[in-house]
matplotlib code that plots the C-alpha trace (Angstrom):
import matplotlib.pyplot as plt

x = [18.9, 18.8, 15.7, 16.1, 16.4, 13.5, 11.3, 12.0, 10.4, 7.6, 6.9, 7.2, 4.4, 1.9, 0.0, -0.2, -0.5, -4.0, -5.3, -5.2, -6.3, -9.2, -9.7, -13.3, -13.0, -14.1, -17.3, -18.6, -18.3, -21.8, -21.8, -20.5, -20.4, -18.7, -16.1, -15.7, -14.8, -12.2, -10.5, -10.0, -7.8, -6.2, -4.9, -2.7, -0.9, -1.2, 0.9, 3.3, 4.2, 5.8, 7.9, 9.5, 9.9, 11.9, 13.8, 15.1, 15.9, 18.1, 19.7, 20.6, 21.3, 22.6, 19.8, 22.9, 24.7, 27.8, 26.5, 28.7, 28.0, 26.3, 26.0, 24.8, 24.0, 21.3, 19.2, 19.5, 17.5, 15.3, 14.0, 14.1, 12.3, 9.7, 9.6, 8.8, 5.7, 4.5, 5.4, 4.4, 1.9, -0.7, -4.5, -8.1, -7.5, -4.1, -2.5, 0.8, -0.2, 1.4, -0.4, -1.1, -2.7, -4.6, -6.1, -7.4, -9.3, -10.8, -11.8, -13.9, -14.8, -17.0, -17.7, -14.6, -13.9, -9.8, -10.1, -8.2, -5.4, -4.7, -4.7, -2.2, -0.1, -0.4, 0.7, 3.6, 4.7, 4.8, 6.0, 8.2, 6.7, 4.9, 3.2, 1.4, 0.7, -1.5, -3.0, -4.0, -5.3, -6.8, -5.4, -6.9, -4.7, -4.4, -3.0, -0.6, 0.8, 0.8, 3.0, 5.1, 6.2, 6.8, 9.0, 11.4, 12.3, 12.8, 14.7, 16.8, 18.3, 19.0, 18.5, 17.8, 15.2, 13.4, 13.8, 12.4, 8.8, 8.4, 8.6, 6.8, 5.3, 3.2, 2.9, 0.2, -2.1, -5.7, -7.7, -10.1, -13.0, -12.5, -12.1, -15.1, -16.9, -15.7, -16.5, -20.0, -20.0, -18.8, -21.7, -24.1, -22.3, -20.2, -20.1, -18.9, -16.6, -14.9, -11.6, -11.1, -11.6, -8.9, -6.7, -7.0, -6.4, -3.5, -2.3, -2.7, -1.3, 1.8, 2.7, 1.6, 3.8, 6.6, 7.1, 7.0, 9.7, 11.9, 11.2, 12.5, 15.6, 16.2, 15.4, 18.0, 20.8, 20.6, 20.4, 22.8, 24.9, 24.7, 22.4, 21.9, 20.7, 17.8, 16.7, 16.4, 14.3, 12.2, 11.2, 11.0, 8.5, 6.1, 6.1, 4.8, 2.0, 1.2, 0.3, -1.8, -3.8, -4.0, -4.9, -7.3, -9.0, -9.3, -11.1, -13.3, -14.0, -15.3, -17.6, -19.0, -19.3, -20.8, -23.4, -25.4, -24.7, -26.9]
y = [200.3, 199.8, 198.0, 198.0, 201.9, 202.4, 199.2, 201.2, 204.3, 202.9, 200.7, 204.0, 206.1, 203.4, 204.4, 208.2, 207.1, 205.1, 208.0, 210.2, 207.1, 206.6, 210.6, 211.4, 214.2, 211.6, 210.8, 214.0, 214.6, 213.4, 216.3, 219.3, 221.9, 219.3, 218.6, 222.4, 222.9, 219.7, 221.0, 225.0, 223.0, 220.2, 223.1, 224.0, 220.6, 220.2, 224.1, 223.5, 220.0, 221.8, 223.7, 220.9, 218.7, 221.6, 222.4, 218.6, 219.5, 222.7, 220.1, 217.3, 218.6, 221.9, 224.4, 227.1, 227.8, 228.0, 224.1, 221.5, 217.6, 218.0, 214.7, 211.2, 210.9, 208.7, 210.7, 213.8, 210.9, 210.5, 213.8, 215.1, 212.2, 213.2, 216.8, 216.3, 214.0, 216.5, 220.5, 218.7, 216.3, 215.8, 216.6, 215.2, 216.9, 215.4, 218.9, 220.0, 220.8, 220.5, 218.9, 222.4, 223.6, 220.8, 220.7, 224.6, 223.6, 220.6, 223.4, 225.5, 222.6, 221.5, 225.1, 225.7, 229.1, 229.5, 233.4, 232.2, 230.6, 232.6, 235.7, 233.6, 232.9, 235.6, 237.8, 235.3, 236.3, 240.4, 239.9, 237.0, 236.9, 233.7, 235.8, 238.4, 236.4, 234.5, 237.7, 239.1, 235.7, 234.8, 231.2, 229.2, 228.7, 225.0, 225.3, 227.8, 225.3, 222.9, 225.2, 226.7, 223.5, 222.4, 225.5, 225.1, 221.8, 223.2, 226.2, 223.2, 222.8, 219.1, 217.1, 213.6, 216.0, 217.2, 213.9, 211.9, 214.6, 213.7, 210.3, 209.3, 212.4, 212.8, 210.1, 206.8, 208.8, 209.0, 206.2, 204.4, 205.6, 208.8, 207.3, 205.6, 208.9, 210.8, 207.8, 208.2, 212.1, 211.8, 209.7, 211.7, 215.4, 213.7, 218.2, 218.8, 216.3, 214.7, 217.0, 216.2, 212.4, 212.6, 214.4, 211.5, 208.7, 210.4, 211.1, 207.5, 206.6, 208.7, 209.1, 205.9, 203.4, 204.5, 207.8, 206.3, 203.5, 206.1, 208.4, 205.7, 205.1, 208.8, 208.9, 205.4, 207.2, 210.3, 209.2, 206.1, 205.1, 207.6, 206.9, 210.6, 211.1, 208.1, 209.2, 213.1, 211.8, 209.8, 213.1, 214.7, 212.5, 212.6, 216.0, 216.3, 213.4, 215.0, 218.5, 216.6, 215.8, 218.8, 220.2, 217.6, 218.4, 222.1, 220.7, 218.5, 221.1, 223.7, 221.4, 220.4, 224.0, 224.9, 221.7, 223.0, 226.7, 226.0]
z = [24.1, 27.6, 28.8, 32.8, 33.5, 30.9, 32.5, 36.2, 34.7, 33.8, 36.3, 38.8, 36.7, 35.9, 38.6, 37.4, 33.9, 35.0, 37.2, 33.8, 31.4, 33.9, 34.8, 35.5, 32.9, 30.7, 32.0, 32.2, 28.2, 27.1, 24.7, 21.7, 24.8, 26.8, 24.4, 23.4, 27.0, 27.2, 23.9, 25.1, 27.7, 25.8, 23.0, 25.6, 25.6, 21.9, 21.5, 24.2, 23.1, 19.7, 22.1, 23.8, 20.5, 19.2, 21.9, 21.5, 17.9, 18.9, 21.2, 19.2, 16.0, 14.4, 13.9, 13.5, 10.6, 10.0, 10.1, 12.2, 13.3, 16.4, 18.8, 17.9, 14.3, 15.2, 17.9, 14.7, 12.7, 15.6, 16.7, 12.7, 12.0, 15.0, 14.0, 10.0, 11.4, 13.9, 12.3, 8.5, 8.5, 6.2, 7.0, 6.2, 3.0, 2.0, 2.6, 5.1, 8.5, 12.0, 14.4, 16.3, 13.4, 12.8, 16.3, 16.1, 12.5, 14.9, 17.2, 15.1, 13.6, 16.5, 17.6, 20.7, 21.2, 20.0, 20.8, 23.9, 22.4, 19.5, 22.0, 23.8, 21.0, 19.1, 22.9, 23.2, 20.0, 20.4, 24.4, 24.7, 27.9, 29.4, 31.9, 30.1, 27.6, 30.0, 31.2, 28.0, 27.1, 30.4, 30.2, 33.1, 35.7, 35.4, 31.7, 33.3, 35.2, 32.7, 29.9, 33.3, 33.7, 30.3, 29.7, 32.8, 31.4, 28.2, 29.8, 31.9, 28.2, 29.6, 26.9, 28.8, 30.9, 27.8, 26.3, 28.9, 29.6, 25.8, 25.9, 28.9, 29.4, 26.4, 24.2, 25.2, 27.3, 25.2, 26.6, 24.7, 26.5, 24.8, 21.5, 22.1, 23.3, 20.2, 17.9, 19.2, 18.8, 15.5, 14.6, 15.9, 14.5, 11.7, 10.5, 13.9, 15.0, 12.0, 12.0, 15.9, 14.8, 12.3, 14.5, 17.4, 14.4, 13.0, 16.7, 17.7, 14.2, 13.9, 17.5, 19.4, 18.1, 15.7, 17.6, 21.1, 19.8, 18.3, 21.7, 23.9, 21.7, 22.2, 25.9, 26.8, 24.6, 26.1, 29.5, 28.9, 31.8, 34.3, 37.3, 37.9, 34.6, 34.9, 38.2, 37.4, 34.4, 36.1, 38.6, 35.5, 34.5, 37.7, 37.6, 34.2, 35.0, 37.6, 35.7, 33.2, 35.9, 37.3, 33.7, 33.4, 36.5, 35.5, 32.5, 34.6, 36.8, 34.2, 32.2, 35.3, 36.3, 33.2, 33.5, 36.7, 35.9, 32.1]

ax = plt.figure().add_subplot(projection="3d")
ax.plot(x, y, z, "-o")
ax.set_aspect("equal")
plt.show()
């Protein structure tokens, strides 16, 4: 694995990666109707991510039958490997959930609304159309922007474009302050906030360390020796950075809205 290329990347998004580490939506969740508001964002993210991951498997190995070799035997380990942690994993009760699934249980859990993003889902699935899904859902405009973008790298069907929004896009970016906010939640509504806590553990967990590693791998293979390639996924990268902040600012926005509005 090439270090250099994947050193220059990150070196060039530190500073977006600290502006959403240290986002202010983080200081103004000092309760449940703060976080409710944060996670009827963040869903958005969690949803869209699946999307992406599996548009890396339809890549990189064969999802088609008759069944052929498809590419690099080791990035099929690596992204199968990703997908049976993310679409399988096993919840507070032992049992086989994906990650999506496990977030919207953490949602009524603490009492979010998820009328929104099951409308939004469940409209995707009768339309196939972005668009009206978001209208018949009434998805804010900042998560809008947030799965727009997602899905025109996903429709770029460039691997080493999809690959690198993954890697540096979503992975490493809760911050501990909001571990440490939930933590405190948790202790105060432990009937509330215990599913969401789970989640962020097995996020942290699962994805943090052994998925980033393996993400990386994947991102230096497909990107390999081509200058083109590094530098298209490195814009790649900024502009998905840049849409989490966005996304978080439309969560800060609303809680802080819904604060002096109470």
């Amino acid at each position: 694995m090439s270090s250099a290329p994947l050193e220059r990347i990150q070196n060039e998004i530190e500073p977006l990666r600290q502006q959403i580490i240290n986002h202010k939506v983080y200081s103004v969740i000092n309760d449940l109707e703060d976080l409710r508001i944060f996670m009827q964002y963040h869903v958005y993210a969690v949803w869209d991510f699946m999307s992406l991951l599996k548009s890396l498997q339809i890549n990189l190995t064969c999802t088609t039958i008759p069944w052929f070799p498809v590419g690099s035997a080791n990035n099929r380990y690596l992204i199968n490997e990703i997908v049976a942690g993310e679409e399988s994993d096993v919840d507070s009760k032992g049992e086989r959930k994906s990650h999506f699934e496990m977030y919207l249980e953490a949602m009524q859990q603490c009492g979010a609304d998820i009328n929104q993003i099951d409308q939004f889902v469940n409209a995707l699935k009768t339309t196939g159309d972005l668009n009206k899904a978001y209208e018949l859902s009434d998805t804010p405009d900042e998560a809008r922007s947030f799965v727009n973008f997602t899905f025109k790298i996903i429709n770029s069907n460039q691997p080493h474009l999809q690959a690198s929004t993954f890697t540096f896009g979503r992975e490493d970016l809760i911050p501990n302050m909001f571990l440490t906010i939930v933590n405190d939640l948790n202790k105060k509504f432990p009937d509330q906030i215990s599913l969401f806590k789970y989640y962020l553990d097995r996020h942290i967990e699962v994805d943090g360390d052994h998925h980033s590693h393996l993400a990386l791998e994947m991102t230096s293979d497909l990107c390999g020796n081509s200058d083109e390639y590094w530098k298209a996924a490195e814009q790649a990268t900024i502009e998905s950075l840049k849409k989490r902040i966005e996304l978080w600012d439309g969560a800060y926005n609303k809680i802080v809205f819904a604060t002096t509005t109470a």
